[in-house]
C-alpha positions in Angstrom: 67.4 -123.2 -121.3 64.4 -120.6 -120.3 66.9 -117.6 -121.4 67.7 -119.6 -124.6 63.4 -120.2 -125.5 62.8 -116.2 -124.6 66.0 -115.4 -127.3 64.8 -117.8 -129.8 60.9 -116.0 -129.4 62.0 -112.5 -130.0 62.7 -113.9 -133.6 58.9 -113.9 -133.6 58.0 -110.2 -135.0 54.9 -109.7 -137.1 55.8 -108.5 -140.8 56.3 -104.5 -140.9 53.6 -104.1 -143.9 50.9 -106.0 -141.9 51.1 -103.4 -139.3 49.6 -100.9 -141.7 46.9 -103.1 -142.5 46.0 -105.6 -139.7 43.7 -103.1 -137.8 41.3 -102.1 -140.8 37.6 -102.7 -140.2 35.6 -104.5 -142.9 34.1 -100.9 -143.6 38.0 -99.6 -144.3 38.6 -103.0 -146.0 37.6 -101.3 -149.3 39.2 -103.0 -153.0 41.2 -100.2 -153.4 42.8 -100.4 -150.1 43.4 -104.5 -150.5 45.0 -104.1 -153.9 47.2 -101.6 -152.3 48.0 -104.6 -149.5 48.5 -107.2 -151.9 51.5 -104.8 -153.6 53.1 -104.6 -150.5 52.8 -108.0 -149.7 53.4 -109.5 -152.8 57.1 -107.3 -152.7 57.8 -108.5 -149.4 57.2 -111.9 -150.3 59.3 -111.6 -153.2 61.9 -110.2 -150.9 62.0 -113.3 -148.7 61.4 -115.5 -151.6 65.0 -114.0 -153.2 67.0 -115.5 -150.0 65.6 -119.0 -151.0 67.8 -120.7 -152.9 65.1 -122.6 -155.4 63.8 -119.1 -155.8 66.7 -117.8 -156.4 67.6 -119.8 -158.8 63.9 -119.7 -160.4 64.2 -116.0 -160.4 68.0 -115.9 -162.1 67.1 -118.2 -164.7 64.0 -116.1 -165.7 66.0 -112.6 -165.3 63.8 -111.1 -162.9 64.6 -109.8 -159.5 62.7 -108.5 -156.3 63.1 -104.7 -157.8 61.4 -105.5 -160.8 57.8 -106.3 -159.5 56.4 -102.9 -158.6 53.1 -103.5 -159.7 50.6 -106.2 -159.4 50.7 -106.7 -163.2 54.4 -107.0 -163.0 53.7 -110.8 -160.6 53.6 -112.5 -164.3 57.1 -111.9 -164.7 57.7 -114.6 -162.4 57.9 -118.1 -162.9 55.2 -121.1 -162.0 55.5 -123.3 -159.1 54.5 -126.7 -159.7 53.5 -129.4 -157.5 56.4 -132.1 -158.8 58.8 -129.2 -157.8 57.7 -129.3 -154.0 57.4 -132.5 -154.3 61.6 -133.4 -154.6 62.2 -131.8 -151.3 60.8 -131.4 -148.0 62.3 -127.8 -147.6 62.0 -126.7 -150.7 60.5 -123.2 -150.1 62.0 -122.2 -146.6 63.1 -119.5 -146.7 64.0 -119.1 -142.8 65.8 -121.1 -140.2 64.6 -125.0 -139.9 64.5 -124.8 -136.2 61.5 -121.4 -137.0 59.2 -124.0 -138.5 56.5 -125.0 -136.2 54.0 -126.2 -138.1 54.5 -129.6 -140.8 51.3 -130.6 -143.3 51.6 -133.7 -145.2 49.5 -134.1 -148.8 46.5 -136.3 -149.2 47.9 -137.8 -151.9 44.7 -137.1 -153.9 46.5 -136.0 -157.3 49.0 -139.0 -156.8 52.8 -138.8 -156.9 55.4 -137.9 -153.6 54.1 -136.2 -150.7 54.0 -132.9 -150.3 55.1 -131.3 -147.0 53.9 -128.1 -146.7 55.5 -125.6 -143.1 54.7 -123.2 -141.1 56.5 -120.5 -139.0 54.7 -119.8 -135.7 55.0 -116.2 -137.4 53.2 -117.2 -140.4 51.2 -119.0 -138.3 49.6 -116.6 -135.9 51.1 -113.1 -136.1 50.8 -112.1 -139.7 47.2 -113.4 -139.7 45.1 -111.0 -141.8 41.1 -111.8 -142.3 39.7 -107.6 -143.0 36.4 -108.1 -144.4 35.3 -112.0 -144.1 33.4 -111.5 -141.3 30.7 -110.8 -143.6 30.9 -113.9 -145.6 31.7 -116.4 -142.2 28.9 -114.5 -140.5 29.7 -116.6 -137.5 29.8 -115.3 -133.7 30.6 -116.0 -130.1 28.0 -118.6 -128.9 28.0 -120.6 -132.0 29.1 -124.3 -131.8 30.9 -125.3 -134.6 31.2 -129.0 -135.3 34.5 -129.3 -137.1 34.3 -132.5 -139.4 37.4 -132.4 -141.4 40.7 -134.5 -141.0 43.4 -133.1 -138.6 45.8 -136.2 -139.0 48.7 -135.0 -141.4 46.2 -132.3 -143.6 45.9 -128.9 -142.9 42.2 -128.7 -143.4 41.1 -129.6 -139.7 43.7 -127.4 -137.9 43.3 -124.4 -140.1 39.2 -124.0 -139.7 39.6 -124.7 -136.3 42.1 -121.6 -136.1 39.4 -119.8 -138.6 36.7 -120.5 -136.2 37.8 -119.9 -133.1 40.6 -117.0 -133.3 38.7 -114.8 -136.1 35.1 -115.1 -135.2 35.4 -116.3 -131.6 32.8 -119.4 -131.9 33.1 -122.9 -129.5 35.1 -125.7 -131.8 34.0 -129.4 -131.5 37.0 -130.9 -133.1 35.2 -134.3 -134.3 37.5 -134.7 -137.3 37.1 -137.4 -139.9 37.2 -140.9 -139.7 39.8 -141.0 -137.1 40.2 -143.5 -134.1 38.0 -142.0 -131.6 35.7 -140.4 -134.2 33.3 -143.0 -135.6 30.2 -141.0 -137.8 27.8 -142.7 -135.8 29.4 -140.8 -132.6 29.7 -138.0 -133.9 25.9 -138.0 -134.9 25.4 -138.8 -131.1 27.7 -135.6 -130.0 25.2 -133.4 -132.1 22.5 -134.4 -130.4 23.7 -133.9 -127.4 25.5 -130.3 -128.2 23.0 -128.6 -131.1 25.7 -127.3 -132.9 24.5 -124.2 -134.9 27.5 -124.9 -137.5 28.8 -128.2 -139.1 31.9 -128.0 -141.4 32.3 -130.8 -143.5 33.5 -132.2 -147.1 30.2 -132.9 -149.4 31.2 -136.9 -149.2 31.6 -136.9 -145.7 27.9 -134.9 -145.0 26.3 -138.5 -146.4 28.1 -140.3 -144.5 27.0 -138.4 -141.8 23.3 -138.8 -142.6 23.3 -142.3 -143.5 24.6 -142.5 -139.9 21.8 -140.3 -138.5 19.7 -142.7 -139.9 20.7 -145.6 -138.9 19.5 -144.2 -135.5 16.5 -142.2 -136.3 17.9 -139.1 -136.0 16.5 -135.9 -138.5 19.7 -134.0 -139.1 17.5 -131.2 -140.5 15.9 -131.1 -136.4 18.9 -130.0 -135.3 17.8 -126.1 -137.3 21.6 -125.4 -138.0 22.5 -121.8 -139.6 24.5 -123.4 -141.9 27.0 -126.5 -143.4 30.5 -125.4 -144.9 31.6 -127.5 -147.5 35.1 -128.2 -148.3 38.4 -130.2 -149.1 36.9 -131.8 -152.5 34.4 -130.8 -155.0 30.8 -131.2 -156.0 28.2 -130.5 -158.2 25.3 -127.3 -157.4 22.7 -130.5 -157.7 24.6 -132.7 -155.1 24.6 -129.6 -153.0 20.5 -129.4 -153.1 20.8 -132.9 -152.2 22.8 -131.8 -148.4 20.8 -129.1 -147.7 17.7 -131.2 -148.3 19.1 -133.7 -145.7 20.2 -131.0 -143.1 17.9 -128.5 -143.6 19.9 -125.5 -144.2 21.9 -123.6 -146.6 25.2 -125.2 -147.4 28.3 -123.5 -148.6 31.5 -123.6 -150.4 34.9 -123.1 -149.1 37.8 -123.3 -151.3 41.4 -123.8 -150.7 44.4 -126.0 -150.5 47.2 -127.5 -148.4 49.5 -125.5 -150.5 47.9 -121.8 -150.8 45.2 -122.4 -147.9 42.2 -120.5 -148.1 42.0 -119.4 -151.6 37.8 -118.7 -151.8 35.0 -118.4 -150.0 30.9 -118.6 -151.2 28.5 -116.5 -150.2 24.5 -117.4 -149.5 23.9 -116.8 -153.0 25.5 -119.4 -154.4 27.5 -116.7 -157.2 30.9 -118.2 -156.8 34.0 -117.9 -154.7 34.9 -114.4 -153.2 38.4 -114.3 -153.4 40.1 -113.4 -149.9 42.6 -110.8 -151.3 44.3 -110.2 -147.5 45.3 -113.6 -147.6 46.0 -114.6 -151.7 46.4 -113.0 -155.2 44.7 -115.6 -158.1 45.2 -115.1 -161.2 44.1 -117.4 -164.5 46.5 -118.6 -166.7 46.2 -120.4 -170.3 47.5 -124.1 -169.4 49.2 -124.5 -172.9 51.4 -121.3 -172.7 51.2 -119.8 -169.4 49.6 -116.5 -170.4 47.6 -114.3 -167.9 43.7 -114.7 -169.0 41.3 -111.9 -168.9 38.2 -111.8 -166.7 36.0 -114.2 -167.8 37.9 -116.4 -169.9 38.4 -120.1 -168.4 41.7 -121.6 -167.4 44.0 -123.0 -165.0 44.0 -121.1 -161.4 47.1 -119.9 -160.1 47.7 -118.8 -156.4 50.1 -116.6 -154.5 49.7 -116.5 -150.8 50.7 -113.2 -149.5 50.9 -114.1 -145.4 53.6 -117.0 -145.9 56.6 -115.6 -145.6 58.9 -117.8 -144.1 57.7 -120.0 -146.8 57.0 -118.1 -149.6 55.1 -120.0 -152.5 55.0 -117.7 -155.7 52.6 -118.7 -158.8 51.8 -121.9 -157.5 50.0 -123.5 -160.5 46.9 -125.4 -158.7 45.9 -127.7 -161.9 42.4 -126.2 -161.2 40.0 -124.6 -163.4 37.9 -121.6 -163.2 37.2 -118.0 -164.3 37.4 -114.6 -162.6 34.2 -112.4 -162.1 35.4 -108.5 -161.1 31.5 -107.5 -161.1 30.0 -107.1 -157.5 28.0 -110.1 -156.3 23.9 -109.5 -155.1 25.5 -109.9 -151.1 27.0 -106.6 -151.5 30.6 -107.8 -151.2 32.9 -105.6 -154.5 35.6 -108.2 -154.1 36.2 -110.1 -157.4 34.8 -113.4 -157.6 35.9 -116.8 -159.3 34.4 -119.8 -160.3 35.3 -123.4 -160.5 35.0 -125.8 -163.7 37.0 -128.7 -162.0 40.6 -130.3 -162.7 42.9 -130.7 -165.7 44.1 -133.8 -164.1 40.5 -135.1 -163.5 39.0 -134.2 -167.5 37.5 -137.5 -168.5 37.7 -137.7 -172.5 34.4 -139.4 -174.3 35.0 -139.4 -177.8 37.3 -136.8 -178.3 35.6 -134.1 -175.9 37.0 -133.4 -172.1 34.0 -133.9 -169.6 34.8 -132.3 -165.7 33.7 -135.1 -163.1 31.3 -132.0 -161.3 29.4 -131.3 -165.6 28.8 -135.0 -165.3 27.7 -135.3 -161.4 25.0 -132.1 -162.0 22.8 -134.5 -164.6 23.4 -137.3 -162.7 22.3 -135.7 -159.4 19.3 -134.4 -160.8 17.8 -137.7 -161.6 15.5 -139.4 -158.7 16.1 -142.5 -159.2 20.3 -142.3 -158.8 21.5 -142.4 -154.7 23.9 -140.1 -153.1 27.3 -142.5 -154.2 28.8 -143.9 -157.6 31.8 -143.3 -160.1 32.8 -142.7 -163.5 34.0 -145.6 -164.7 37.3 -145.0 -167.5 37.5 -147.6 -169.8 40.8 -147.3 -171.6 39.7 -149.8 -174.2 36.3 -147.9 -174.8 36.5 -144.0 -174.8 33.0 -143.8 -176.5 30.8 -144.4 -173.9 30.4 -143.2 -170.6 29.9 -145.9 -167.6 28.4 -144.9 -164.7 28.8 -147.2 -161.3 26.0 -146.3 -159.0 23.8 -147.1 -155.9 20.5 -146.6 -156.8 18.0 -144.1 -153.5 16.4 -146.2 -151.2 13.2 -148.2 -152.6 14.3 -148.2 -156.1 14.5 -151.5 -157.5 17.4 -152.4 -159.9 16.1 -153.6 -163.3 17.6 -153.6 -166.9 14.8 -150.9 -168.0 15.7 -148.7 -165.4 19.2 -148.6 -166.7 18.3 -148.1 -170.1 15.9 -145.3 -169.0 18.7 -143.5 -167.2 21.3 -143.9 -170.1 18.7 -142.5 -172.3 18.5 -139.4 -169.7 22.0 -138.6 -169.2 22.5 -139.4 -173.3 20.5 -136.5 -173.7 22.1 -133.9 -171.2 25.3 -135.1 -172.4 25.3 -136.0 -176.0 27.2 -138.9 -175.5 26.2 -142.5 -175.1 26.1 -143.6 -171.4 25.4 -147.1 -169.6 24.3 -147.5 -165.7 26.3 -150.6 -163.5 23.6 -150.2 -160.5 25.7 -151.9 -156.7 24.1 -152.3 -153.9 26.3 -150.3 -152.0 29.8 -149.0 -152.9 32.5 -148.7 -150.6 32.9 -145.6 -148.0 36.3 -144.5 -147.0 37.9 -142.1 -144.4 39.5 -140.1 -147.3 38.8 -138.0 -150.3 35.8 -139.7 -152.1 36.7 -141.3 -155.4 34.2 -140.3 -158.8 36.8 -141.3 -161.3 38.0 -145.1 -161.1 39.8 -146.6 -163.9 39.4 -150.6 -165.0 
């Protein structure tokens, strides 16, 4: 049995290509050199992806083989990947032995269907990790104490920060998670105190939760003089981000992926979208009607391609996320290209005729005073010509039919479309994604 576990790990090699790039330094980690990766990658993935048989057969019906791509450019002669295509079968993109996987992810189940199980190879895993030049937008280092708020149970999110954190910049990992058995908010308020954690990584929805904890004890999160809060695992608006770093008392930033493509971008302190981390991922924007490649600047759906999976290769994966591409240098200094966000097609709420992204609507409503930290937009299928808006109203404001009328009248104007306010004393908190969009 011990001579059969040492065989099996000599399977375990890191990919030839990375061994050419895995020892750059952030200074050698120029654009030039990382486009010249991402070729190498991309045809290696291709490679592997080509003794898959749903690639296969995805790369015969389109007439395209691994020879073909020599460029970057050449990646749009590939097919898409959708999500209803992993979501028929479990195994659907490996593209190695079943008994190489060690490492199974489950979907959240946020954009509804079947699960989606997403695998790892311990070589995928660990040995073809590749992070050249994000040490400069983590800026994170031994000593720090992390306090990892994300869910481990089934997602990826939890596990793959707490790889992030402790294997690439060396800091301590409180693995607190998210709602789980042992992890109540109000306890892990309490380990805060008693730790001073320098880092907190969190979702946006799950940072007011936090607080409303801390105050149901007296406790000033912003005492604790953390360096920063990451934000990540859903989506919010640059006023509901004022509203966290107000409560903390620090800078709070973005951090951008998914169970399928993991870490796909990550923000800087000035707030100037996503850098995209090219080791790990090539993005590209596509028009959502026909599938063309859009140039920088122009707004459509984001489309991924991991380049350190291969014993799962996932090629084009379509993301049903919007944004844009930026190739100009950000202020921080970093030349990678930058995208940014403008929600979800499957999220668009139509009002009369016009397609409204949940984070467009949360900015206005954010920025009023009187709204509190939690409510939805309410879809009316029998009334698509006003907006409703289910809220709690911040603490001391008294609920009154003028003050509805007053805020309509507010948000009317932002918006240009008629809006009424349902104030509730308190809406319901869950373990999970938080919910902005209900439908009656």
């Amino acid at each position: 049995m011990k001579y059969r576990f040492k065989n099996h790990l000599r399977n375990y090699t890191q990919e030839p290509i990375l061994k050419r790039y895995s020892n750059l330094t952030e200074k050698e980690a120029t654009l030039e050199k990382l486009l010249e990766f991402q070729k190498d990658a991309l045809q290696a993935n291709i490679a592997q992806a080509y003794k898959n048989p749903f690639y296969y057969e995805k790369m015969k019906e389109a007439g395209v083989k691994p020879q073909d791509i020599k460029t970057l450019s050449d990646l749009a002669k590939l097919p898409f990947t959708t999500k209803d295509e992993l979501r028929r079968n479990p195994w659907q993109l490996l593209a190695t032995d079943k008994r190489d996987i060690s490492l199974v992810h489950v979907s959240t189940g946020t954009t509804g269907g079947e699960e989606i199980y997403m695998m790892q190879s311990w070589r995928d895993l660990y040995l073809n990790e590749f992070s050249a030049g994000y040490p400069h937008l983590l800026k994170l280092v031994p000593g720090d104490i992390c306090i990892n708020a994300l869910p481990y149970e089934m997602s990826s999110s939890g596990l793959a920060f707490h790889k992030v954190f402790m294997e690439i910049s060396g800091v301590t990992v409180v693995p607190v998670g998210k709602g789980g058995a042992y992890s109540t908010p109000r306890k892990i308020v309490q380990v805060m105190k008693d730790l001073q954690p320098t880092v907190v990584m969190t979702t946006p929805s799950y940072s007011i939760t936090l607080a409303e904890a801390a105050a149901e004890i007296g406790f000033d999160l912003a005492s604790l003089n953390l360096k920063k809060v990451w934000l990540t695992g859903e989506g919010c608006s640059p006023a509901f981000r004022d509203r966290v770093e107000k409560i903390w008392g620090t800078i709070a930033n973005f951090y951008y992926g998914s169970l399928e493509a993991m870490g796909l971008g990550i923000e800087c302190d000035y707030h100037a979208g996503y850098h995209i981390p090219m080791g790990h991922v090539i993005i590209e924007i596509i028009d959502p009607q026909t599938g063309e490649v859009l140039e920088p600047g122009e707004i459509g759906e984001i489309v991924t391609t991991p380049l350190l999976r291969f014993d799962t290769p996932l090629l084009r994966y379509r993301t049903l996320d919007l944004g844009y591409i930026d190739p100009e240098p950000c202020e921080c200094g970093m030349t990678f290209p930058r995208f940014f966000m403008r929600g979800r097609t499957v999220d668009q709420i139509t009002i009369q005729g016009i397609g409204f992204s949940p984070f467009y609507l949360e900015e206005f409503l954010m920025r009023l005073p009187e709204v509190g930290n939690w409510y939805q937009f309410v879809v009316q299928p029998e009334d698509n010509e006003n907006l409703k808006i289910r809220t709690e109203l911040a603490p001391g404001i008294e609920p009154t039919p003028e003050l509805a009328d007053r805020l309509a009248s507010k948000m009317e104007y932002s918006l240009g479309i008629p809006c009424e306010f349902e104030f509730q004393e308190k809406l319901m908190r869950t373990g999970a994604k938080s919910v902005r969009v209900v439908r009656d």
